[in-house]
Backbone as CSV, one residue per row, in Angstrom:
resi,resn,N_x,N_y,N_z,CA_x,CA_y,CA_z,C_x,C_y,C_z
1,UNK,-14.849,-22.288,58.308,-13.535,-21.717,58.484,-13.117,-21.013,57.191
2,UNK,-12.690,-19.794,57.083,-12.291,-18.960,56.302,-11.074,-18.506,56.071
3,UNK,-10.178,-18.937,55.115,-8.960,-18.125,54.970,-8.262,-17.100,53.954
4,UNK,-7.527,-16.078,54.299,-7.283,-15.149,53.106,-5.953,-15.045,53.099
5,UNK,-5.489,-14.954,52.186,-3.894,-14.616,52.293,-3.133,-14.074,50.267
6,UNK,-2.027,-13.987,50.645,-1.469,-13.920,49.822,-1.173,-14.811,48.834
7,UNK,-0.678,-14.700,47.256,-0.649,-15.847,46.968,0.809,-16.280,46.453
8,UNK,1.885,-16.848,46.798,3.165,-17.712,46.014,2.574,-18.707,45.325
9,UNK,3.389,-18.474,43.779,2.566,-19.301,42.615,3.723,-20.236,42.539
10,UNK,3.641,-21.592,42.472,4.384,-22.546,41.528,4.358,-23.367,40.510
11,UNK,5.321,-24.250,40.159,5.169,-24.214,38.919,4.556,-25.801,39.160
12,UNK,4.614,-26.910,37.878,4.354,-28.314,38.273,5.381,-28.877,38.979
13,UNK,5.150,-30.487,39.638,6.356,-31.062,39.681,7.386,-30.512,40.712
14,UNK,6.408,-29.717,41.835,7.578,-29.332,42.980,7.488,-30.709,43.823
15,UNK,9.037,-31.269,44.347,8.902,-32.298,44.772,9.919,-31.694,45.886
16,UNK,9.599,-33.117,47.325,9.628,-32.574,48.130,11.258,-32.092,48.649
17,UNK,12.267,-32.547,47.426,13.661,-31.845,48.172,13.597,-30.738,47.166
18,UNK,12.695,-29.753,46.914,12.552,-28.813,46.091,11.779,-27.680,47.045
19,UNK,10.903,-28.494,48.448,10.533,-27.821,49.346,11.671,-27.984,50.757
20,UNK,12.156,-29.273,50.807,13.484,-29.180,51.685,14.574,-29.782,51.109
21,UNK,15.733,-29.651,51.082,16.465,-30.046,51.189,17.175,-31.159,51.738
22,UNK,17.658,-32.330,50.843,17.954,-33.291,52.260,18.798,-32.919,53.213
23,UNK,20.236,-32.034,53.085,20.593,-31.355,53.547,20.472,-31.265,55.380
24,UNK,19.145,-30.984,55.584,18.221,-30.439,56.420,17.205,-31.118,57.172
25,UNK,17.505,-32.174,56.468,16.608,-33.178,57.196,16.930,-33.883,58.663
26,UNK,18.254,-33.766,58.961,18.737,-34.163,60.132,18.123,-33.185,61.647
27,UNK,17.080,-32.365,61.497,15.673,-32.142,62.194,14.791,-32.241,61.899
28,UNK,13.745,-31.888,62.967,12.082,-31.841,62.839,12.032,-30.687,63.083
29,UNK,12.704,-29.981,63.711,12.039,-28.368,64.396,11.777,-27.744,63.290
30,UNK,10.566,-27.242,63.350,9.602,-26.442,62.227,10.257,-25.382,61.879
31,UNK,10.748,-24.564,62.696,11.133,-23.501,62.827,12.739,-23.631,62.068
32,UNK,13.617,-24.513,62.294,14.845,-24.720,61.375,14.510,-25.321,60.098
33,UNK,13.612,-25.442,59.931,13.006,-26.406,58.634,12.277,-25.204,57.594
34,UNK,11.832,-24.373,58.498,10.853,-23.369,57.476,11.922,-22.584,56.822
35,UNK,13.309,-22.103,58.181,14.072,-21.377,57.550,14.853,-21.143,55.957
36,UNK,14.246,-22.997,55.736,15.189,-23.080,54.146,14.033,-23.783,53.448
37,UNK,12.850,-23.329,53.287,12.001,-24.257,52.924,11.907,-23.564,51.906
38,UNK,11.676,-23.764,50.191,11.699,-23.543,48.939,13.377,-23.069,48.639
39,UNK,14.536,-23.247,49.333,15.465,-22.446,49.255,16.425,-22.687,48.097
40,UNK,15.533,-23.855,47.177,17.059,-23.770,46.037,16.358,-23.388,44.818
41,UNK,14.901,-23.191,45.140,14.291,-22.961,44.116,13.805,-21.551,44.110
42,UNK,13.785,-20.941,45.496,13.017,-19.778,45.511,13.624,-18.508,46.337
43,UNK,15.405,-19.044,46.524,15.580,-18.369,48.260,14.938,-17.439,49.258
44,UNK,14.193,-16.706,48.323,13.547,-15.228,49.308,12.232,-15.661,49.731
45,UNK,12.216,-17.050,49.260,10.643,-17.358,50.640,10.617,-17.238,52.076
46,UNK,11.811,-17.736,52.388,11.124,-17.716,53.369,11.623,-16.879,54.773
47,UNK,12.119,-15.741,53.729,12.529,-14.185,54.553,11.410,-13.683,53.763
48,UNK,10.613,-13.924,53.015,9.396,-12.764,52.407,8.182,-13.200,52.924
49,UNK,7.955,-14.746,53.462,6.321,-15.344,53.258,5.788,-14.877,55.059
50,UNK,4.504,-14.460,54.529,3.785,-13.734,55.790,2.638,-15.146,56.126
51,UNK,2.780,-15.540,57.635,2.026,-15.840,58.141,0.690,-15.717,57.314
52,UNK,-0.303,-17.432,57.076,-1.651,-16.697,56.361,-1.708,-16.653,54.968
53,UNK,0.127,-16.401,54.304,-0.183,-16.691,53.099,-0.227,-17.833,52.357
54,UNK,-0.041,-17.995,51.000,-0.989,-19.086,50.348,-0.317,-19.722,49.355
55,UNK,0.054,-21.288,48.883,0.712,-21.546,47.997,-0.203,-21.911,47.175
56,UNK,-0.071,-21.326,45.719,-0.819,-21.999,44.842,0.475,-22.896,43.779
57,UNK,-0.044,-24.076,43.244,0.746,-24.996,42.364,0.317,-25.382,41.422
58,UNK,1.225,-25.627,40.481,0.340,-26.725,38.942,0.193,-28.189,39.725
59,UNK,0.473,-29.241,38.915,0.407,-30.996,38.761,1.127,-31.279,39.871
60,UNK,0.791,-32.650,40.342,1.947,-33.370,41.363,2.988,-32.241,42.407
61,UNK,2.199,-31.729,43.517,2.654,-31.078,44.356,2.973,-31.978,45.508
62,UNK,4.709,-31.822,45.866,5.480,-32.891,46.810,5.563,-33.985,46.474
63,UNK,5.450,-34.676,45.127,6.105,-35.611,44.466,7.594,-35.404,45.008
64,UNK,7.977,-37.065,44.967,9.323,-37.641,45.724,9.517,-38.172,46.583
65,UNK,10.356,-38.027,47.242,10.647,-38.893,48.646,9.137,-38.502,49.292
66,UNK,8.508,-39.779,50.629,7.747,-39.662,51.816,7.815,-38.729,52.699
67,UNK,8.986,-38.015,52.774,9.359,-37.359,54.129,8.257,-36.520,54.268
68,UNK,7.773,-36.593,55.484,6.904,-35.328,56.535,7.577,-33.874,56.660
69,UNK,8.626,-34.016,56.423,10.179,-32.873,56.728,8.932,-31.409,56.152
70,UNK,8.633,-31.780,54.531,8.093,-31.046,53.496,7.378,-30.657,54.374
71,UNK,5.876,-31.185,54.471,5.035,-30.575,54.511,5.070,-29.506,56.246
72,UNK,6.237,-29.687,56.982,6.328,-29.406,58.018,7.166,-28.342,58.002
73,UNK,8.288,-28.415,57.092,8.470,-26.975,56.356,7.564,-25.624,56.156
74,UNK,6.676,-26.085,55.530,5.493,-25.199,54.406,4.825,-24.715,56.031
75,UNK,4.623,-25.735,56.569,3.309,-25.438,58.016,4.091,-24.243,58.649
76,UNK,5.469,-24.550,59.010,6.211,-23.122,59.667,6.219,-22.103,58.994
77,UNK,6.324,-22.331,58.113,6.707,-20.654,57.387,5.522,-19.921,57.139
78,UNK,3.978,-20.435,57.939,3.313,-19.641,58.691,2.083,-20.090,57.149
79,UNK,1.968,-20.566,56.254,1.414,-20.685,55.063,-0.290,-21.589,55.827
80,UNK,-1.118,-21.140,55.274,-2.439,-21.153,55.857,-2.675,-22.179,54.847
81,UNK,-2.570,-22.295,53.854,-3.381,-23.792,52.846,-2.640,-23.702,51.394
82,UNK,-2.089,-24.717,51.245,-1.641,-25.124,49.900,-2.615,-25.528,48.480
83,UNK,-2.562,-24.993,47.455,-3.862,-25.032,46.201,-2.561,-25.757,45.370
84,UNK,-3.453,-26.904,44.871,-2.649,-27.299,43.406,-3.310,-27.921,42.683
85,UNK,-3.149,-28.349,41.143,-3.678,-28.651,41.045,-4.309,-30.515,41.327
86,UNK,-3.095,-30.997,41.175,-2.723,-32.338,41.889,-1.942,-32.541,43.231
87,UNK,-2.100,-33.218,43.952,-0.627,-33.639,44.637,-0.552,-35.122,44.465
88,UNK,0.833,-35.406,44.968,1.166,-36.239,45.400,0.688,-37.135,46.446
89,UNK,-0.001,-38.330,46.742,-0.604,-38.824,47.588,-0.231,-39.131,48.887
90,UNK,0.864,-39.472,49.130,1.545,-39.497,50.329,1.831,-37.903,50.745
91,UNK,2.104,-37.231,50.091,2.504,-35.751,50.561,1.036,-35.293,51.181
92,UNK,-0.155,-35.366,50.351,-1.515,-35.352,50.741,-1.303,-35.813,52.150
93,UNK,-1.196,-36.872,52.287,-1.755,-37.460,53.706,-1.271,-37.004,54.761
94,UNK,0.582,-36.770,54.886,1.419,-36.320,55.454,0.897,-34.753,56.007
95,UNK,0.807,-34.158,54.864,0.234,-32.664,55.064,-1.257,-32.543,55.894
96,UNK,-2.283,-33.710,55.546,-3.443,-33.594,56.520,-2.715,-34.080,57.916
97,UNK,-2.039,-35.228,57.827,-1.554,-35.222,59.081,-1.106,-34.708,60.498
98,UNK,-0.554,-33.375,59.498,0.062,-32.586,60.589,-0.832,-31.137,60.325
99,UNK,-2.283,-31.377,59.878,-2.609,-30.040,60.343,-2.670,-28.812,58.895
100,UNK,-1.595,-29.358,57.349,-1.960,-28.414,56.832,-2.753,-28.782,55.983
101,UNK,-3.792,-27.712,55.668,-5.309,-28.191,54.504,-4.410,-27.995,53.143
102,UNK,-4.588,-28.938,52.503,-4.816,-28.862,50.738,-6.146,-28.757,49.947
103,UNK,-5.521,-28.326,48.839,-6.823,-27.885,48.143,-6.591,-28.768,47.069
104,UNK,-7.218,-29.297,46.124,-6.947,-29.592,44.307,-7.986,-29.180,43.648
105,UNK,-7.369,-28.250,42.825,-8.287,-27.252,41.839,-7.848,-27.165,40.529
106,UNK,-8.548,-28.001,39.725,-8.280,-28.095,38.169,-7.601,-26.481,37.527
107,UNK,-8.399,-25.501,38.138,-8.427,-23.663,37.726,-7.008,-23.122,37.590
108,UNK,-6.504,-23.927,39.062,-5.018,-23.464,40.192,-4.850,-22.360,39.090
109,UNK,-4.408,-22.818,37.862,-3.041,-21.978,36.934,-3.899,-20.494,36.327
110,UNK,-5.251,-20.430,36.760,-5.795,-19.184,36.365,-5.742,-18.309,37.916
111,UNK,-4.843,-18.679,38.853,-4.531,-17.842,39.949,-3.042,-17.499,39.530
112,UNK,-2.735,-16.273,40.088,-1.832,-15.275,40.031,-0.880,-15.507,40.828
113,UNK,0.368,-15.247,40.765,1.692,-15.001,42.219,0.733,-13.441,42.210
114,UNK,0.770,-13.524,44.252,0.622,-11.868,44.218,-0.716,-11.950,44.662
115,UNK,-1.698,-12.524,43.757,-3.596,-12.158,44.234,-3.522,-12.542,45.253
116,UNK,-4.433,-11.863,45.994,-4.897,-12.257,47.201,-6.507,-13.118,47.417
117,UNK,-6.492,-13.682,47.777,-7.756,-15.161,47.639,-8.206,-15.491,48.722
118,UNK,-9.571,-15.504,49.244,-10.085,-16.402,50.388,-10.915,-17.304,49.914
119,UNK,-10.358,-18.666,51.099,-10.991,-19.941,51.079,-11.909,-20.231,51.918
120,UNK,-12.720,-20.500,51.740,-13.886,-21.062,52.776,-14.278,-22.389,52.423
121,UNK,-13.540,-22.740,53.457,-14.182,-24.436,53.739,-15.019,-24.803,53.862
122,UNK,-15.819,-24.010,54.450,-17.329,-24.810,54.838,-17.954,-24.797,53.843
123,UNK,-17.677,-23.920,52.934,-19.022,-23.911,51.779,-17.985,-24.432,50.489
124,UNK,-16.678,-24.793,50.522,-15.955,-25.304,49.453,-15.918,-24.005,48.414
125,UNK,-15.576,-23.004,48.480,-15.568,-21.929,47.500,-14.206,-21.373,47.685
126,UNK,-13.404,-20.706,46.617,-12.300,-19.760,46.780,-12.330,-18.519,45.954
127,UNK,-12.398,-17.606,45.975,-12.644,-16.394,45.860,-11.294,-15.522,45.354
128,UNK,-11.158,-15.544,44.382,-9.715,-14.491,43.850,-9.854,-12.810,44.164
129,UNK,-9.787,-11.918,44.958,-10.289,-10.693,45.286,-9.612,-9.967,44.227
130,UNK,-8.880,-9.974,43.659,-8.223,-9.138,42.691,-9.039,-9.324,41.279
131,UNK,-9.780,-10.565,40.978,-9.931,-10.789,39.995,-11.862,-10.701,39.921
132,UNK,-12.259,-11.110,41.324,-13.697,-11.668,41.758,-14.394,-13.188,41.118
133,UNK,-13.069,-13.767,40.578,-13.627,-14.976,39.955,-13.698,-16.090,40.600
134,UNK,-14.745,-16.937,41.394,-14.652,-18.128,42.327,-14.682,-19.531,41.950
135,UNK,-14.054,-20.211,42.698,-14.111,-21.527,42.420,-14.265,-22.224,43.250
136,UNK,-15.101,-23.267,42.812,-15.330,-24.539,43.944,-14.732,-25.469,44.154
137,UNK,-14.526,-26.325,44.792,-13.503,-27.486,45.515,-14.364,-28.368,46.369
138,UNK,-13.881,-29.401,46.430,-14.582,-30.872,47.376,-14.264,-30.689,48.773
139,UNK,-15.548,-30.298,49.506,-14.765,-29.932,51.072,-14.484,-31.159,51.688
140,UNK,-14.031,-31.326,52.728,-13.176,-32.274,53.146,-14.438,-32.676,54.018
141,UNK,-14.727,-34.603,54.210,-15.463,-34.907,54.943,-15.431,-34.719,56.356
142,UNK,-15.835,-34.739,57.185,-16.037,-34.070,58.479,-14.605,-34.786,59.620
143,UNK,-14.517,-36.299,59.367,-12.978,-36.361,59.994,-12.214,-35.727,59.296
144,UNK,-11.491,-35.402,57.952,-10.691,-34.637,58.324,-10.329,-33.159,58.285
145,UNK,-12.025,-32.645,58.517,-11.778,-31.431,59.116,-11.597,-31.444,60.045
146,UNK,-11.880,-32.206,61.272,-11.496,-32.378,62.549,-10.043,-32.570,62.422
147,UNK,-9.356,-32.965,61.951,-7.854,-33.407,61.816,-7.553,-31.990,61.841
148,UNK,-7.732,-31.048,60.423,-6.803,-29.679,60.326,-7.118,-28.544,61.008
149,UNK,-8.579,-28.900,61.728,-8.909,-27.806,62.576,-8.495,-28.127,64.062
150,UNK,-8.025,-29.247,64.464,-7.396,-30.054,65.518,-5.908,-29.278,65.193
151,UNK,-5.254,-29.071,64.339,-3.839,-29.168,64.229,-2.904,-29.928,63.469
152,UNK,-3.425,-31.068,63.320,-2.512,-32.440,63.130,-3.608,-33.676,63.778
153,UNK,-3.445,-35.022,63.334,-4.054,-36.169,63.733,-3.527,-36.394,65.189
154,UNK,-2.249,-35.895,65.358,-2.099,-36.499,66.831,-2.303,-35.173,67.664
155,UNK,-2.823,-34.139,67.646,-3.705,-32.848,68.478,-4.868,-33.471,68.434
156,UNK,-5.852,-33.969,67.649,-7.177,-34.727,67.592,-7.577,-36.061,68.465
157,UNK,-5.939,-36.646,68.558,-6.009,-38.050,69.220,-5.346,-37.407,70.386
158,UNK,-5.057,-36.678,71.151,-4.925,-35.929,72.118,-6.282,-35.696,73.141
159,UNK,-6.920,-34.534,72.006,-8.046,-34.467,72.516,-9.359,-35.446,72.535
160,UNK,-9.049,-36.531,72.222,-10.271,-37.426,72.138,-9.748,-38.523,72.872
161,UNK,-11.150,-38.725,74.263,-10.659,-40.177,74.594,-11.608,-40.791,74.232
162,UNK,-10.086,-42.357,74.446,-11.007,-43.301,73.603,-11.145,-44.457,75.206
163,UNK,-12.227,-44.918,75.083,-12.796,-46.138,75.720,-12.371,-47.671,75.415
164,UNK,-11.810,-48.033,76.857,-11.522,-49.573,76.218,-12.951,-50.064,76.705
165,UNK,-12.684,-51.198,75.414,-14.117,-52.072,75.514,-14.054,-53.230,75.942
């Protein structure tokens, strides 16, 4: 699986009422959630971010509160895979959960706001096209590529039956 997109750069230490608002939390709909997603930090995200494009981050990305809200934010506003260089572990899981891929890439901060970059999963490589400089990454073991190429864990447990024994 291959992805290319644009790139929104951040900084360290985005935590997750920095991607929502608590504000806002009184839904789930993706779609009211994306509408204000980076909005006190960034307002014109998410009237500017195109389907496909790409967040790159420094350290501890979605540090803070547990909420799913975050990473369900980021998934609407059409964003194809998040690069940082750390995250947050619960935000990690949350985000495979529902379908969006993370990356952690020591490099992240030698990517640009603006370059445009494709990822390829299968072979763990990312590719800066503006620059031609690539980097490698730990591809994800085979469940949970099934998870983000499923959608989310519960599109996967959808499509899979299970047998009582």
């Amino acid at each position: 699986m291959k992805i290319k997109g644009k790139v929104w750069k951040f900084k360290d230490h985005i935590n997750t009422d920095d991607i929502i608002a608590a504000r806002y939390l009184n839904t789930i709909d993706e779609k009211e959630l994306a509408s204000h997603c980076f909005e006190s930090i960034r307002p014109e995200f998410s009237k500017n971010i195109k389907k496909g494009d790409i967040i790159v981050a420094g350290e501890n990305f979605g540090c803070g509160s547990s909420r799913e809200h975050a990473p369900v934010a980021i998934k609407g506003c059409g964003v194809s895979v998040v690069i940082a260089k750390s995250f947050a572990r619960i935000f990690f899981r949350n985000s495979i959960n529902i379908g969006l891929p993370l990356i952690e890439l020591k490099e992240a901060d030698e990517i640009k706001e603006g370059d445009i970059i494709e990822v390829d999963f299968t072979h763990g490589v990312i590719e800066n096209l503006n620059t031609g400089k690539r980097y490698e990454f730990n591809k994800y073991p085979p469940f949970l590529q099934k998870i983000v190429e499923s959608g989310g864990l519960l599109n996967l447990l959808r499509k899979t039956e299970y047998k009582k024994e």
